[in-house]
N, CA, C and O atoms as CSV, one atom per row, in Angstrom:
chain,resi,resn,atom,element,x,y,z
A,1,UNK,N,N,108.708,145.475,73.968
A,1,UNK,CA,C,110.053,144.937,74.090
A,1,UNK,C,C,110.080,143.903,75.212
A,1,UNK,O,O,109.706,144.334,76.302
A,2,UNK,N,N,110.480,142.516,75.154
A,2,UNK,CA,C,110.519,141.996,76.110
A,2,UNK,C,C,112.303,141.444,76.745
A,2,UNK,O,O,113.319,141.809,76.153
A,3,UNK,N,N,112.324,140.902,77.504
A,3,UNK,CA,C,113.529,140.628,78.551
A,3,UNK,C,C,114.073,138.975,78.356
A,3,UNK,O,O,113.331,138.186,77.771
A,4,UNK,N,N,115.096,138.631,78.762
A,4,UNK,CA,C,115.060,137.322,78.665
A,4,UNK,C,C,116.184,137.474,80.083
A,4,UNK,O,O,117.177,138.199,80.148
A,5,UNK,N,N,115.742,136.710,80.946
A,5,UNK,CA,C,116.913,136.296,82.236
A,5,UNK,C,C,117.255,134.491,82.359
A,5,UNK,O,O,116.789,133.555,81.708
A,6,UNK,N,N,117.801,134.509,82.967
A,6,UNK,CA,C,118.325,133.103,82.810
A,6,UNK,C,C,118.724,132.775,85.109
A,6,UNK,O,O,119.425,133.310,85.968
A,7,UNK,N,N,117.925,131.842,85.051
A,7,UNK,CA,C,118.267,131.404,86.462
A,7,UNK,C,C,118.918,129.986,86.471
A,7,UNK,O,O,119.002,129.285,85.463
A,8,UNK,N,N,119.480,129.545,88.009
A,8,UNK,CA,C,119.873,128.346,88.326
A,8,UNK,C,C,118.446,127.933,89.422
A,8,UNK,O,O,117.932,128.576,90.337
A,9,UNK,N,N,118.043,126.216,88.682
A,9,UNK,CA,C,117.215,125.579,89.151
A,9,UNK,C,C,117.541,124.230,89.759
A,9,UNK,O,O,118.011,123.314,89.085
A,10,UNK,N,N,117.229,124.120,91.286
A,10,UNK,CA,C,118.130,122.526,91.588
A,10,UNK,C,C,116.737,122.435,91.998
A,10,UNK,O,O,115.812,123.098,92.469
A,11,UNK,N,N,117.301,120.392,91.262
A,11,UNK,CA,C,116.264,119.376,91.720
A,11,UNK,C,C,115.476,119.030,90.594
A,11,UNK,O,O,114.398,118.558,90.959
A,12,UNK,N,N,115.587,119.077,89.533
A,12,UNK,CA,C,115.041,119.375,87.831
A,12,UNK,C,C,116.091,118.155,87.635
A,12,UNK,O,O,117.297,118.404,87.634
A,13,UNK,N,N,115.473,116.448,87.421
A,13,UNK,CA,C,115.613,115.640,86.739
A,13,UNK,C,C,115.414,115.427,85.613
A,13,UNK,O,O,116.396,114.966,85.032
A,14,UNK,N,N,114.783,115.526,85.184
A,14,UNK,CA,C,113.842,114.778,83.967
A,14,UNK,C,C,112.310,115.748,83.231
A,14,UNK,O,O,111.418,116.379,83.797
A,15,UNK,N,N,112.532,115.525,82.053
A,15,UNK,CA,C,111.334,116.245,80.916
A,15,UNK,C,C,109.621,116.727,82.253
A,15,UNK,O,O,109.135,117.852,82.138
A,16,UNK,N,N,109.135,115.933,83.095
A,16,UNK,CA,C,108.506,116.148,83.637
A,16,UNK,C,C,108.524,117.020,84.306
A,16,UNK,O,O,107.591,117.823,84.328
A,17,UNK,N,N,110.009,117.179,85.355
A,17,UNK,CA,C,110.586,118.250,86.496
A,17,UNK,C,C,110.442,119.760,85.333
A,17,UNK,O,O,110.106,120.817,85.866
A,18,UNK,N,N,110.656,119.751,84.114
A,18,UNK,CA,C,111.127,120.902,83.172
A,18,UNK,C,C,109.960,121.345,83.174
A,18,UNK,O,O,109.978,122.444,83.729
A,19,UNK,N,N,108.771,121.022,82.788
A,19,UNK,CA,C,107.277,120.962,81.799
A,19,UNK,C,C,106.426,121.622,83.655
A,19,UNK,O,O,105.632,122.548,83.823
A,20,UNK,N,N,106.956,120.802,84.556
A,20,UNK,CA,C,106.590,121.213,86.021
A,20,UNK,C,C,107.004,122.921,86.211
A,20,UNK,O,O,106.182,123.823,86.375
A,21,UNK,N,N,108.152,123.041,86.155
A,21,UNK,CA,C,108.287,124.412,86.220
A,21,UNK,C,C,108.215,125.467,85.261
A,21,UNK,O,O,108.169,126.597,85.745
A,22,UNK,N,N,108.192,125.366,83.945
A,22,UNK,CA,C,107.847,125.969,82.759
A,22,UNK,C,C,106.354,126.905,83.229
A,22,UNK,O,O,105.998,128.053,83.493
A,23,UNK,N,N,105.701,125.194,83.084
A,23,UNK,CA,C,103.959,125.562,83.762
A,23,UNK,C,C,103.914,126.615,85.010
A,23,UNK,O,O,103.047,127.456,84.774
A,24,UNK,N,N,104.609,126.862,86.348
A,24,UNK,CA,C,104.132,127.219,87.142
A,24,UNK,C,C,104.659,128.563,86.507
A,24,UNK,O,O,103.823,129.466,86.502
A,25,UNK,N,N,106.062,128.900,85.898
A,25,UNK,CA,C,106.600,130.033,85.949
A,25,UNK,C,C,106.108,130.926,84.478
A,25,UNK,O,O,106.515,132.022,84.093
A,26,UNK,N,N,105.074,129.994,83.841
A,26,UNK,CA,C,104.557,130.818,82.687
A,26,UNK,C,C,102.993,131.222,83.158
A,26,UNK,O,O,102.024,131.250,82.399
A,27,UNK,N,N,102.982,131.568,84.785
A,27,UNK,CA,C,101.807,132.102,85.169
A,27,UNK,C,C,102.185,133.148,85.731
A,27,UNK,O,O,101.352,134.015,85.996
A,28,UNK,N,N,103.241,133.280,85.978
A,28,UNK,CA,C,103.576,134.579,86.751
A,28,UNK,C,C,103.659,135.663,85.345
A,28,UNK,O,O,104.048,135.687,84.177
A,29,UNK,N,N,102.969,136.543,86.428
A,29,UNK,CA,C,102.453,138.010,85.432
A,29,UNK,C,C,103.830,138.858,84.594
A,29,UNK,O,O,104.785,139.547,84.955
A,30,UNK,N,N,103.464,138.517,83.727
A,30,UNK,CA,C,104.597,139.840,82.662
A,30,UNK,C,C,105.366,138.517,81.642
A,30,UNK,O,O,105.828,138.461,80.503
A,31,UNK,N,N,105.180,137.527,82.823
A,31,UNK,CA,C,106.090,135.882,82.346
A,31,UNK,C,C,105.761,135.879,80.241
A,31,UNK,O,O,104.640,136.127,79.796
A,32,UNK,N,N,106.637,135.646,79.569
A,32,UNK,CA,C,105.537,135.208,77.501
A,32,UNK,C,C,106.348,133.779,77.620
A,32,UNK,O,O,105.835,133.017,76.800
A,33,UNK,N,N,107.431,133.116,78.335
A,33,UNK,CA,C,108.035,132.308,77.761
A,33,UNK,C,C,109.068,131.911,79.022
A,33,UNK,O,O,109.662,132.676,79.781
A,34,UNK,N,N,109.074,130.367,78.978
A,34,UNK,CA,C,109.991,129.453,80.121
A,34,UNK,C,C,110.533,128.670,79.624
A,34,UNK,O,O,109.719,127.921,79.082
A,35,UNK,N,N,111.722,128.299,79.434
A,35,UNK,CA,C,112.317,127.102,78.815
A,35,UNK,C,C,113.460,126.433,80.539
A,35,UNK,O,O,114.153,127.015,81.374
A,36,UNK,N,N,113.142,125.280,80.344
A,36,UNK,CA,C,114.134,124.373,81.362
A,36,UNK,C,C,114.870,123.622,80.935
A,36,UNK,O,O,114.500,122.701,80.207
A,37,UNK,N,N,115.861,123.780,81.209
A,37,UNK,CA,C,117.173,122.829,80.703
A,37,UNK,C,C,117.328,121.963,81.620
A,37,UNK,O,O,118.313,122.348,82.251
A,38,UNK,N,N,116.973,121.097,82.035
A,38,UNK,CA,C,117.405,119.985,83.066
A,38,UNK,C,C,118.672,119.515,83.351
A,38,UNK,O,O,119.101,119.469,84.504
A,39,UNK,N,N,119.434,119.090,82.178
A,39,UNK,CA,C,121.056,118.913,82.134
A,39,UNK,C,C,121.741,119.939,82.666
A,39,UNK,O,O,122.760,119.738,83.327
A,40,UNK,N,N,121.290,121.071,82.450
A,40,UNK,CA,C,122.231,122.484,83.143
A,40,UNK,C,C,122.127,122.966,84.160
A,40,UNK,O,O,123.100,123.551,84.635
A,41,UNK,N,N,120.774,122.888,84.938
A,41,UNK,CA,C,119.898,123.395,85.623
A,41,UNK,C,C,119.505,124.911,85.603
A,41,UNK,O,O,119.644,125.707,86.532
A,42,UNK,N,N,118.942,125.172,84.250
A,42,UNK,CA,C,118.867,126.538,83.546
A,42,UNK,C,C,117.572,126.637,83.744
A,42,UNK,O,O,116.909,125.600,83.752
A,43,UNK,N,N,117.101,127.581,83.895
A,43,UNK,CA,C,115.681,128.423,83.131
A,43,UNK,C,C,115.853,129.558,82.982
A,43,UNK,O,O,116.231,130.443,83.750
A,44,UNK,N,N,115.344,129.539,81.153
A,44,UNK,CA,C,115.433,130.725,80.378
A,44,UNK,C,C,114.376,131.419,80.657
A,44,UNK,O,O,113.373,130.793,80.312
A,45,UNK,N,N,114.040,132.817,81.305
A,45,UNK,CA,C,112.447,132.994,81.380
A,45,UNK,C,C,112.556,134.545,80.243
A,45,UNK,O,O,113.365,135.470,80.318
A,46,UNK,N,N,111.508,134.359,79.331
A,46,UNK,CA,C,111.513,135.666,78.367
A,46,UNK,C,C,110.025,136.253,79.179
A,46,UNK,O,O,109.100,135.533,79.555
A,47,UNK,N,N,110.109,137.714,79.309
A,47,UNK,CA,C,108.969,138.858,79.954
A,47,UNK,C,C,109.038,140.249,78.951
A,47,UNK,O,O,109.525,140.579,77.870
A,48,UNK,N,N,108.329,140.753,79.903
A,48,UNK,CA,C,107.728,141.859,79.307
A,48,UNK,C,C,108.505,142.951,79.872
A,48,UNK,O,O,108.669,144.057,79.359
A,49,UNK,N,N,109.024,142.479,81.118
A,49,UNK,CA,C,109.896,143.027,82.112
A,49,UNK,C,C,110.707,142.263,83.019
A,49,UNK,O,O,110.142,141.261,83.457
A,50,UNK,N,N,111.845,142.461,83.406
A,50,UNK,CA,C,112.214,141.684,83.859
A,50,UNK,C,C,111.810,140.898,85.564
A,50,UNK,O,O,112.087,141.571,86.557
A,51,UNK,N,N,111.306,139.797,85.714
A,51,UNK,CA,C,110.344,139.171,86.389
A,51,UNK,C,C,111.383,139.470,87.905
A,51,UNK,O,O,112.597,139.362,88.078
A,52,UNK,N,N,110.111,139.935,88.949
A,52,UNK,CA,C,110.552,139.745,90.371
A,52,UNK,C,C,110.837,138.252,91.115
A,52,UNK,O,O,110.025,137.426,91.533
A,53,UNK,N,N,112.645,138.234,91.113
A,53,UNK,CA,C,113.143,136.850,91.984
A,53,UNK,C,C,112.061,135.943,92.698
A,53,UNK,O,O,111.791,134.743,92.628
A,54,UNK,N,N,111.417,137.298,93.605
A,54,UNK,CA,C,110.692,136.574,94.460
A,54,UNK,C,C,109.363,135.661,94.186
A,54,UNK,O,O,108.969,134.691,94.833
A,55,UNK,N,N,108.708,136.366,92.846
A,55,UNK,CA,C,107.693,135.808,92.423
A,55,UNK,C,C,108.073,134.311,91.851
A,55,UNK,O,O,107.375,133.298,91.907
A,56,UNK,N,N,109.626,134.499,91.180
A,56,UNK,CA,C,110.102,133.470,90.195
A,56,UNK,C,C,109.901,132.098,91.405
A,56,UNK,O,O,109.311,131.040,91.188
A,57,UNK,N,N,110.417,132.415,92.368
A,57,UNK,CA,C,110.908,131.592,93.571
A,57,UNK,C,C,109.582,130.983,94.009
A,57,UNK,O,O,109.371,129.784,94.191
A,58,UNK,N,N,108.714,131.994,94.152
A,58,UNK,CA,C,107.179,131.229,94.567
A,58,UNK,C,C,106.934,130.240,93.808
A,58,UNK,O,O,106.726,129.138,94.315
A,59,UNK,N,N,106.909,130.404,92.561
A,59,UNK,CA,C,106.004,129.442,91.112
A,59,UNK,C,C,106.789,128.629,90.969
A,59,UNK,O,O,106.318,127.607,90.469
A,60,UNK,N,N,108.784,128.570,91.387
A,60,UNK,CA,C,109.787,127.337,91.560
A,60,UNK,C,C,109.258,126.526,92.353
A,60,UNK,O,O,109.314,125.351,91.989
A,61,UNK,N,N,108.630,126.790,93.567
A,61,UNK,CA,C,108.227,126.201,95.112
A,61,UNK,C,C,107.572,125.584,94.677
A,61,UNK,O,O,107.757,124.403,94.385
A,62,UNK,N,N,106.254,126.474,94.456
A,62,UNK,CA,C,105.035,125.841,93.995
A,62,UNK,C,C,105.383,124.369,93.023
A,62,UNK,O,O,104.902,123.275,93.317
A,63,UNK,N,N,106.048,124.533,92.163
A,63,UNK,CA,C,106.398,123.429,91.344
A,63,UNK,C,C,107.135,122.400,91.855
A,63,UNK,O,O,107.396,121.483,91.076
A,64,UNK,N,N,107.608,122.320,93.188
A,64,UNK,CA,C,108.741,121.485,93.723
A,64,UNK,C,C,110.085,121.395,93.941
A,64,UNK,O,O,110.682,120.628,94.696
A,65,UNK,N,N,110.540,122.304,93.167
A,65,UNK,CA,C,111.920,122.738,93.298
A,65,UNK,C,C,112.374,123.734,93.824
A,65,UNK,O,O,111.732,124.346,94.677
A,66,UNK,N,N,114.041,124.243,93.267
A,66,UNK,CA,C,114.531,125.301,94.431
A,66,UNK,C,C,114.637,126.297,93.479
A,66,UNK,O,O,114.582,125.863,92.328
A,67,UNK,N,N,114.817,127.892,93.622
A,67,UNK,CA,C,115.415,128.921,92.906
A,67,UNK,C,C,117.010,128.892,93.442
A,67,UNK,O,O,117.108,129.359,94.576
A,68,UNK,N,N,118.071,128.513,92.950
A,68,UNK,CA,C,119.395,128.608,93.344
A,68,UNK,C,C,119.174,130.588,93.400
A,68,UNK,O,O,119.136,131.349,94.367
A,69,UNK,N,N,119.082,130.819,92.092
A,69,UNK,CA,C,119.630,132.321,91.887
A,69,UNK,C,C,119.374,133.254,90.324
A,69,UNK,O,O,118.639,132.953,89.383
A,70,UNK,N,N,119.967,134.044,90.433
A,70,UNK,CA,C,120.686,134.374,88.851
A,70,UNK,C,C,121.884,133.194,88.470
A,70,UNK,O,O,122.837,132.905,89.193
A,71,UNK,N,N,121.439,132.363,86.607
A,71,UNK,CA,C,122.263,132.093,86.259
A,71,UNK,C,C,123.654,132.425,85.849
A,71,UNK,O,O,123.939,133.269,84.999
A,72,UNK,N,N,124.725,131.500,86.699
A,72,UNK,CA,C,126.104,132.166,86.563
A,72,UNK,C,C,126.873,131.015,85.523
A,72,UNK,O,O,126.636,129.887,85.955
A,73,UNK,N,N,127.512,130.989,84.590
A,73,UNK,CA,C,128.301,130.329,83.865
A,73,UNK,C,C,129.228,129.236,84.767
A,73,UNK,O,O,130.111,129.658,85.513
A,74,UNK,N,N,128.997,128.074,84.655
A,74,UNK,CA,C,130.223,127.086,85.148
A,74,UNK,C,C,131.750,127.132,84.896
A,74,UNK,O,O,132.481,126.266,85.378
């Protein structure tokens, strides 16, 4: 059974910034699936379990950007 969470990502311009963090956050362990919405500043992450903030936040860094949080609706 896997999980799907949804975070807020600032600093995600453009198809590159998306494909940048997809990549770092589809290495973190339990991670099957990353989608980035750039226009929203979304990432969808699907697991196996639901993924530790803190790890999410490392592989955001690592990639250049920020972890705002848990995604909250505008």
């Amino acid at each position: 059974m896997t999980t799907t969470s949804s975070w807020a990502v600032a600093g995600m311009t453009c198809d590159h910034c998306a494909r940048a963090v997809r990549t770092e956050v589809e290495r973190v362990s339990g991670v099957e699936r990353a989608v980035a919405d750039v226009a929203a500043g979304r990432l969808d992450v699907t697991a196996v379990a639901p993924p530790a903030e803190d790890a999410l936040r490392d592989a955001i860094d690592e990639a250049g950007y920020t972890l705002v949080g848990p995604w909250r609706e505008p």
